[in-house]
C-alpha positions as CSV (number, residue, x, y, z in Angstrom):
1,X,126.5,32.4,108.9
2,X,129.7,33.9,107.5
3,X,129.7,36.5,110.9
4,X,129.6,33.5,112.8
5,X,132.5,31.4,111.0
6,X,134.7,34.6,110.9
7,X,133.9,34.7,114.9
8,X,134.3,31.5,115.5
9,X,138.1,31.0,114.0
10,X,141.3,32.4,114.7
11,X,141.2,30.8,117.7
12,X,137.5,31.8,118.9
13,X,137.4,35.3,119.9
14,X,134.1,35.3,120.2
15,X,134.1,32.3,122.8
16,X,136.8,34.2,124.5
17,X,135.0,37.3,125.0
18,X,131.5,35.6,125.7
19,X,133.7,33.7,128.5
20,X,134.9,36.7,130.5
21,X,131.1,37.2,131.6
22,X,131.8,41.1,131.7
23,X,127.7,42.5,131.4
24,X,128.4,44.7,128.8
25,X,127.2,44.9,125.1
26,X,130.7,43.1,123.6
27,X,129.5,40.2,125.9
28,X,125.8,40.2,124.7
29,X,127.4,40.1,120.8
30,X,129.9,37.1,120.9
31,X,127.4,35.1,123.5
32,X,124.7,35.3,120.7
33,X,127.7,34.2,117.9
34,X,128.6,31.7,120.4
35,X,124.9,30.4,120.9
36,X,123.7,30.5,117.5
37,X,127.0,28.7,116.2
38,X,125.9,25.2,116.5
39,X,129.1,24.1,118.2
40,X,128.8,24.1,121.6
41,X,127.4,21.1,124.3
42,X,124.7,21.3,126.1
43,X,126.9,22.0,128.7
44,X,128.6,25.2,127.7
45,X,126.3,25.9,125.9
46,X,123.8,26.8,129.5
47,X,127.0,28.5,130.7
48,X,127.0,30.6,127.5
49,X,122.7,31.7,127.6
50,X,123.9,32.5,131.6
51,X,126.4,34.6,131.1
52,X,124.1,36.5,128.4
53,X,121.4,36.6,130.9
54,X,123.8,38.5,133.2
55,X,124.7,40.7,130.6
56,X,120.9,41.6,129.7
57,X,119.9,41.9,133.2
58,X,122.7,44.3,133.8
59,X,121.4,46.4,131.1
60,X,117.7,46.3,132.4
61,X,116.3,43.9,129.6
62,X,115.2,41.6,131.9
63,X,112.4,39.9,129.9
64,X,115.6,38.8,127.7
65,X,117.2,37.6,131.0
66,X,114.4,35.2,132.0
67,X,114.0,33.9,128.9
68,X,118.0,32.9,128.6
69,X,118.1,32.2,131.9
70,X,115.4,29.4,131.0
71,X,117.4,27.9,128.6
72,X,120.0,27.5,130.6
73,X,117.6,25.8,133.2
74,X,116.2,23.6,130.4
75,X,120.0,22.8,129.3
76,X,120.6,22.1,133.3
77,X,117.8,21.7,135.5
78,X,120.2,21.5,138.6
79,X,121.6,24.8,138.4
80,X,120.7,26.1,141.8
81,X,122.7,29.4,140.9
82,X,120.8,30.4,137.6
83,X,117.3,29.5,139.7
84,X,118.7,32.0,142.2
85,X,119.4,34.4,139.5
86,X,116.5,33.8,137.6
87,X,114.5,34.8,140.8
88,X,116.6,37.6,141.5
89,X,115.1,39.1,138.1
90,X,111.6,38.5,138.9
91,X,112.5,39.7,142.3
92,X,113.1,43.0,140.3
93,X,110.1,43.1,138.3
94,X,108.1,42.6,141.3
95,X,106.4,39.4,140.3
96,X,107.6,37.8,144.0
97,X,105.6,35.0,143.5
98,X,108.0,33.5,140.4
99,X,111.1,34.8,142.4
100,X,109.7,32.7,145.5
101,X,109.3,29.7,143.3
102,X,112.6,30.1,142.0
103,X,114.4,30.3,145.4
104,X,112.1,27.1,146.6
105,X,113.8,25.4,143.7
106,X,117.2,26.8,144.0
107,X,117.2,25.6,148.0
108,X,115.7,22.1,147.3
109,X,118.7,21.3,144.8
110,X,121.2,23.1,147.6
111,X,119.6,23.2,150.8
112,X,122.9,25.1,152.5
113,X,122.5,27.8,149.5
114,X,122.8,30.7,152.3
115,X,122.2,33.6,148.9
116,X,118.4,31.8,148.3
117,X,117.6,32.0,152.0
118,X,118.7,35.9,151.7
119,X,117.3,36.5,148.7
120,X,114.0,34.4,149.8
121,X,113.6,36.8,152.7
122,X,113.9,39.8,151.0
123,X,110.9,38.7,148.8
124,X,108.7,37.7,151.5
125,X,109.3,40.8,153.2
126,X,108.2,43.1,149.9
127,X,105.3,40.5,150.3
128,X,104.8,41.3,153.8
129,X,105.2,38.3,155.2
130,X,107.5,39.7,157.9
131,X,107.8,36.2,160.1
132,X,108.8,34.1,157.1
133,X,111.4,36.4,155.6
134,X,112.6,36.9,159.5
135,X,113.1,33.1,159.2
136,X,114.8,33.2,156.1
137,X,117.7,35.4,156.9
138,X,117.8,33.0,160.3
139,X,118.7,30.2,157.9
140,X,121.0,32.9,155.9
141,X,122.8,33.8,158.8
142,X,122.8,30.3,160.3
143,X,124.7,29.1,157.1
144,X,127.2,32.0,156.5
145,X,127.3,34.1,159.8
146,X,129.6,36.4,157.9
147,X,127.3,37.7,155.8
148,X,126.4,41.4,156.7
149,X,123.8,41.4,154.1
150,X,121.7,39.1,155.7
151,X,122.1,40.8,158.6
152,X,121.1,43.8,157.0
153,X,118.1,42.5,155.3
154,X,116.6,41.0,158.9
155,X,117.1,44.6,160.0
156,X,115.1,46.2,157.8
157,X,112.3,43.0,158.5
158,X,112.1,43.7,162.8
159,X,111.9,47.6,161.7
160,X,108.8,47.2,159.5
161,X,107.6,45.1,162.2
162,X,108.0,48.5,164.4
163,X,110.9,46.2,166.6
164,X,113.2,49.6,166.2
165,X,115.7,48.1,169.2
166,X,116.2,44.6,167.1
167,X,116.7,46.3,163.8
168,X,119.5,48.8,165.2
169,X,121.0,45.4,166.8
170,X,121.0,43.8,163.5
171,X,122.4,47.0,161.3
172,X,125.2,47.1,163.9
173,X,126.2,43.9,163.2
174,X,126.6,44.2,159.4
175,X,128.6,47.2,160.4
176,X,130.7,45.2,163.0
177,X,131.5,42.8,159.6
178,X,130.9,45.2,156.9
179,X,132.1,49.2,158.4
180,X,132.0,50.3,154.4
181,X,127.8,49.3,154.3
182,X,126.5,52.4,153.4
183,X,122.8,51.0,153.1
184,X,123.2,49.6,156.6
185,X,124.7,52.9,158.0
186,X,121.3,54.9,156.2
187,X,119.0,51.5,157.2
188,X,120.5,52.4,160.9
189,X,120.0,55.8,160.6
190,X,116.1,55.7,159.9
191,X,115.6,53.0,162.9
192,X,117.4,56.2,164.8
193,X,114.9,58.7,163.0
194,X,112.1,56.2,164.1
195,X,113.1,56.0,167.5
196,X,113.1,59.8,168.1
197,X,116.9,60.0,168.1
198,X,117.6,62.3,165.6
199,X,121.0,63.1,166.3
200,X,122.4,59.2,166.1
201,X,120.4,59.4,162.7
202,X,122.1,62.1,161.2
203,X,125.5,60.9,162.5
204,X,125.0,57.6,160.5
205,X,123.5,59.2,157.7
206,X,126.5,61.6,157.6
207,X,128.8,58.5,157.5
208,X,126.1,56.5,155.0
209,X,126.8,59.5,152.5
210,X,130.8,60.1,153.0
211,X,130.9,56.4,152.3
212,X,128.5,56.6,149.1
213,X,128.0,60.2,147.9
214,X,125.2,58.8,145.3
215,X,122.9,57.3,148.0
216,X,119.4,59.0,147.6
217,X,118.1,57.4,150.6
218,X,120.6,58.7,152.7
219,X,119.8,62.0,151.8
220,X,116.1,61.2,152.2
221,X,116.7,60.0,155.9
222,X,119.0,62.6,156.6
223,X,116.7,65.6,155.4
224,X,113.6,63.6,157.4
225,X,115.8,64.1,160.8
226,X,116.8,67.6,160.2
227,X,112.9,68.2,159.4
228,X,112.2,66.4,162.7
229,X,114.7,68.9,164.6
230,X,112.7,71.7,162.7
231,X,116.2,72.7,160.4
232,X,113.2,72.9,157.6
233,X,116.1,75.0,155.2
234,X,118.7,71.3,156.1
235,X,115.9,69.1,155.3
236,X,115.0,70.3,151.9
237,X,118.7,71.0,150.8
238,X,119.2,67.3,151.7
239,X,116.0,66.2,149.5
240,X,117.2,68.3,146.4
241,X,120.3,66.1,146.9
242,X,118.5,62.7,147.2
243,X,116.1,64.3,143.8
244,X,119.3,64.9,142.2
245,X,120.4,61.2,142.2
246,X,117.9,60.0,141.8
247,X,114.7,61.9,139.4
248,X,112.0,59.3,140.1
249,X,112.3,59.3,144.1
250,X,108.7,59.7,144.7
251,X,109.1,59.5,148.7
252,X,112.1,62.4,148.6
253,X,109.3,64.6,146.7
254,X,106.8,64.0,149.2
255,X,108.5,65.1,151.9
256,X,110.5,67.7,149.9
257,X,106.8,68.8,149.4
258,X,105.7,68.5,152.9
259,X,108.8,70.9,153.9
260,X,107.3,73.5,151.2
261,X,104.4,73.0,153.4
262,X,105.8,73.7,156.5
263,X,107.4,76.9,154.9
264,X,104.0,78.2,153.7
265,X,105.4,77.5,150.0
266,X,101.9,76.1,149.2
267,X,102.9,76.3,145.3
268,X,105.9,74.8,145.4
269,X,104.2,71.9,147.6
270,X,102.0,71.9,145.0
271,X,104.5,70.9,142.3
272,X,106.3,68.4,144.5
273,X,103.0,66.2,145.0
274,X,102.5,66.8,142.0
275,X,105.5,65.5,140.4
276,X,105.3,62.8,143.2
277,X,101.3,61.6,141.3
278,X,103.0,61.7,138.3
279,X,105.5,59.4,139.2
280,X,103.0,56.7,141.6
281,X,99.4,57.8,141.2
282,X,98.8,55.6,144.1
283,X,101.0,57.9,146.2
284,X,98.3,58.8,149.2
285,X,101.2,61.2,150.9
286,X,101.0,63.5,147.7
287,X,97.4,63.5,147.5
288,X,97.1,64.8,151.4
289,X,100.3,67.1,151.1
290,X,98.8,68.9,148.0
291,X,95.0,68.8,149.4
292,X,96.9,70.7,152.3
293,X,98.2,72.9,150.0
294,X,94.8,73.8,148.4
295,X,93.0,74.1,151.5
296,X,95.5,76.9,152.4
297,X,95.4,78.6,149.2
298,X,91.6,79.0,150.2
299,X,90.8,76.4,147.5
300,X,88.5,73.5,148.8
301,X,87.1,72.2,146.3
302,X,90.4,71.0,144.8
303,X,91.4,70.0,148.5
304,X,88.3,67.6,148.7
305,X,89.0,66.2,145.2
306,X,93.3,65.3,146.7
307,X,91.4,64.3,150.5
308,X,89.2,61.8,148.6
309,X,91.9,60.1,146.5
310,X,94.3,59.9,149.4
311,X,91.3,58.5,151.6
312,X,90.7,55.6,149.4
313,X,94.3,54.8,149.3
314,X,94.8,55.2,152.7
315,X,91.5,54.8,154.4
316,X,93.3,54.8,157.9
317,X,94.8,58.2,158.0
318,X,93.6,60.2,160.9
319,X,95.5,63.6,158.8
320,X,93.7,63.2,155.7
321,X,90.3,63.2,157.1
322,X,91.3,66.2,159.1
323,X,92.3,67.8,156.4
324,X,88.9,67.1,154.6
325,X,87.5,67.9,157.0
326,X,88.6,71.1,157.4
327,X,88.3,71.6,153.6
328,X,84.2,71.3,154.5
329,X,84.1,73.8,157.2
330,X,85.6,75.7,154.6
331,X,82.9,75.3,152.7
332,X,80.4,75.5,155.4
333,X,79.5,72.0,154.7
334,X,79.4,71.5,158.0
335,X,77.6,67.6,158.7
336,X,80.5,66.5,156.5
337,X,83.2,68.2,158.5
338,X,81.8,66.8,161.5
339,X,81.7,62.7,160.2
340,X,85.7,63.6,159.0
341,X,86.6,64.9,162.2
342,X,84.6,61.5,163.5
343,X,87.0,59.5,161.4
344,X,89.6,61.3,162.4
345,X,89.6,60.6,166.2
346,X,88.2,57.7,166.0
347,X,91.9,56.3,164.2
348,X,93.5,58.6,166.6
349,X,91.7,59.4,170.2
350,X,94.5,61.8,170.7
351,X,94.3,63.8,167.9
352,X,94.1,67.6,169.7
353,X,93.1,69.7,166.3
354,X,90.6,66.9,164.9
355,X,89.0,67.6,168.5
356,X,89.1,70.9,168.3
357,X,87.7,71.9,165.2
358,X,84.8,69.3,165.6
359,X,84.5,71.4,168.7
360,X,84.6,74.5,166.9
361,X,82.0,73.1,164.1
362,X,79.6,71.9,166.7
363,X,79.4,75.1,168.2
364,X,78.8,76.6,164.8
365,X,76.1,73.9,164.7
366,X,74.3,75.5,168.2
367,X,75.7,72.8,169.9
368,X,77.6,74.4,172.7
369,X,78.4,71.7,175.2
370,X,79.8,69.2,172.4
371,X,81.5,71.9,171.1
372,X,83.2,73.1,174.6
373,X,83.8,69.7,175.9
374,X,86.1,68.9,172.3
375,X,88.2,71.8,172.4
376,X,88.6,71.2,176.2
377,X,89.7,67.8,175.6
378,X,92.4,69.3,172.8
379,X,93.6,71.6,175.0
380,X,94.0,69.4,177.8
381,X,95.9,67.2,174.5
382,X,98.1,70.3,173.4
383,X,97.9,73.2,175.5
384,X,98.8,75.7,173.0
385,X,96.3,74.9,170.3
386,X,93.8,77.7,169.3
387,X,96.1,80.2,170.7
């Protein structure tokens, strides 16, 4: 108590300080003084658990930030701004649900509150729900039409949706009202890499990382389109770069490890999926990339063991069960290498080396018409495979 008197005279340093609502540690100090004081109304006394809340969610203790952002929700249950920023931290902790909640309430006290709508959409669309969060930056942009984050955020909605041409119109126009968006420039860029125009996404990449040096997923992008123009030595300088950031980018080591790949480094694709498990064991890329690996270091049991765990994470990947598949020719398990190549073709009709290795296989088998008819079908597919 005597902390608190000696902060709370000479003409209240500690309410000055908590009142400049800088995020920093000074701020988290003389808001508690301020707090556990006694001496404030209800009314300031909301203002001072918000401005601590800010202050813990800019440090990442974002448990601490909920639970003063409540209070100051308790103190004033028509605070539309701390329900917004309340759900902006569960938004972060992926619990989308609460944030959803939190933006419903936020929008019911303020129903021209243009940030919910934006903020609403972006947690439908790590939900999913494309079509609401689409018609949540609608409403964003319908009540502040200046907003390029909005924008922005719809972008990246119509390009999971695989609408490539609406996304690229969308990241323009942030651009047209924000040219210093980096993130849109790099959001831009991978509709571009999507779209099979790999030299408009390296240009905006280019500009996405002069504008912001630090953004990983620039780098990411940009090493993806200089893999797709097979510059394999570009690509994985570019996903050192984006692993440099940023340690814990599990997609850069994925396709960092797929370049390895390419490049016959089976060992260092090895340790990149590895690294890449490590960080998201539900990562099915890393599985397949380092079953790859193993089925080319002439190890298939290993490469069975990855296949299988990338399988059940991702039971619709045509590669994968190709690449079991071969992993059982391999081993002369030859019925199983047959039913992958199955599943294989039958997620992708087109797939030329699924069809040609079950051609292969069957032929093994004594079956010389299926096998002949398969690896005619790939090569009418891709002329130059088996050659």
């Amino acid at each position: 108590m005597a902390l608190v008197a000696a902060a709370l005279s000479s003409a209240n340093p500690a309410v000055a300080q908590c009142a400049t609502g800088v995020p920093d540690d000074r701020t988290i100090v003389t808001c508690t003084i301020v707090i556990e004081s006694g001496r404030e109304s209800d009314h300031n006394l909301a203002i001072d658990f918000a401005i601590r809340a800010n202050a813990y969610r800019a440090r990442g203790e974002l448990y601490r930030a909920i639970a003063d952002y409540d209070e100051t929700i308790r103190l004033n249950p028509t605070d539309a701004n701390a329900l917004k920023n309340r759900g902006n931290v569960y938004f972060e902790r992926k619990d989308y649900d609460h944030a959803i909640a939190d933006y419903d309430a936020a929008i019911r006290l303020d129903p021209k509150f243009a940030f919910a709508f934006n903020n609403r959409g972006n947690a439908y669309k790590a939900k999913g729900d494309l079509n609401r969060a689409i018609a949540d930056y609608d409403a964003a942009i319908r009540l502040d039409p200046n907003g390029a984050f909005s924008f922005n955020g719809r972008g990246t909605a119509y390009q999971a949706k695989g609408d490539f041409d609406r996304a690229i119109a969308d990241y323009s126009l942030a651009l047209r009202l924000d040219p210093k968006y980096s993130e849109a420039f790099n959001n831009r860029g991978y509709a571009y890499l999507l779209k099979g125009d790999f030299a408009r996404a390296i240009a905006d990449c280019d500009e996405a990382v002069r504008l912001d040096p630090t953004l990983a997923t620039a780098f990411n992008t940009r090493g993806s389109a200089f893999h797709a123009i097979g510059d394999v030595d570009r690509a994985i300088a570019n996903y050192d770069e984006a692993i440099r950031l940023d340690p814990k980018y599990v997609k850069a080591f994925d396709n960092r490890g797929y370049a390895y790949l390419v490049k016959d480094d089976f060992d260092r694709t090895i340790t990149d999926s590895s690294e890449a498990i490590r960080l998201d064991s539900g990562d099915a890329a890393a599985f397949k990339n380092r079953g790859y690996a193993y089925l080319l270091k002439l190890n298939p049991d290993r490469a069975v063991a990855d296949f299988n765990d990338s399988i059940q994470l991702d039971p619709n990947d045509a590669v994968a069960f190709n690449g079991r598949g071969g992993a059982y020719y391999a081993m002369r398990d030859l019925d199983h290498a047959i039913a992958d190549y199955d599943a294989a073709i039958r997620l992708d009709p087109n797939y030329a080396a699924a069809l040609y290795w079950r051609g292969k296989v069957k032929q093994l088998k004594g079956d010389n018409s299926g096998g002949d008819a398969d690896i005619t079908a790939a090569k009418k597919i891709d002329p130059k495979i088996g050659s």
